[in-house]
N, C-alpha and C positions, 0 to 999 in steps of 0.2 A: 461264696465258699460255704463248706458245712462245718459245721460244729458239730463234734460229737466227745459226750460223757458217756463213759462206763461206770457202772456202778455195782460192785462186788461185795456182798454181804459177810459177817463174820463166820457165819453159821458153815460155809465155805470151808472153811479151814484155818492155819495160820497165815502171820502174812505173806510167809515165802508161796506158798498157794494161791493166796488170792492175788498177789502179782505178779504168777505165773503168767493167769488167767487175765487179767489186765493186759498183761505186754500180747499174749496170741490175740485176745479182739482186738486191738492196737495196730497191730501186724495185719491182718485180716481186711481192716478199711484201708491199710495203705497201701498195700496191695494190690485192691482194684479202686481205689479212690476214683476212677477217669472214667469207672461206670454209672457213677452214682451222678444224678440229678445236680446241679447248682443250687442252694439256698434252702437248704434242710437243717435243722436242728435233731440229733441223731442222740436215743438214750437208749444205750443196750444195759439190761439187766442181767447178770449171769445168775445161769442155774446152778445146780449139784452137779446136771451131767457133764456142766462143760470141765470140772477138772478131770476126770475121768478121759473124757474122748480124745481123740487122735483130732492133728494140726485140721486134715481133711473134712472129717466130719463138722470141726466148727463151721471151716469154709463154708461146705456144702448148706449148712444151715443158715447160716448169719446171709447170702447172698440172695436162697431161698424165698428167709423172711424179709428180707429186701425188696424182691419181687414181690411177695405178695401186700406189702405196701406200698408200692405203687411208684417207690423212689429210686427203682433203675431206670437207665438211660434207654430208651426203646432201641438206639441201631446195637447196644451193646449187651443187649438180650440173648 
């Protein structure tokens, strides 16, 4: 299985902000959990933009950057 932390800075906002952003990346790996590789250790860091952006845009990023780490599933590319 993977483990994944999120790690959300203060500088982000209060905390109803930053666990906004907690729960959408949260949401995001559960989501397509069945894509991602077996046996990773997963540390996603939030930016600024992510409180800002729309559900989609994180998607489109966060699966992205996934891809270009090497830890999607190749048939579910």
């Amino acid at each position: 299985t993977n483990r994944v932390g999120i790690t959300v800075s203060k500088k982000l906002g209060h905390a109803v902000v930053r666990n906004r952003v907690r729960r959408r990346l949260r949401e995001v790996y559960r989501l397509h959990e069945s894509r991602f590789q077996p046996g990773w250790d997963i540390v996603v860091v939030a930016r600024s933009r992510c409180v800002t952006s729309s559900f989609q845009d994180i998607v489109k990023a966060y699966l992205a950057l996934a891809a270009k780490a090497g830890i999607l599933r190749e048939d579910a590319q």
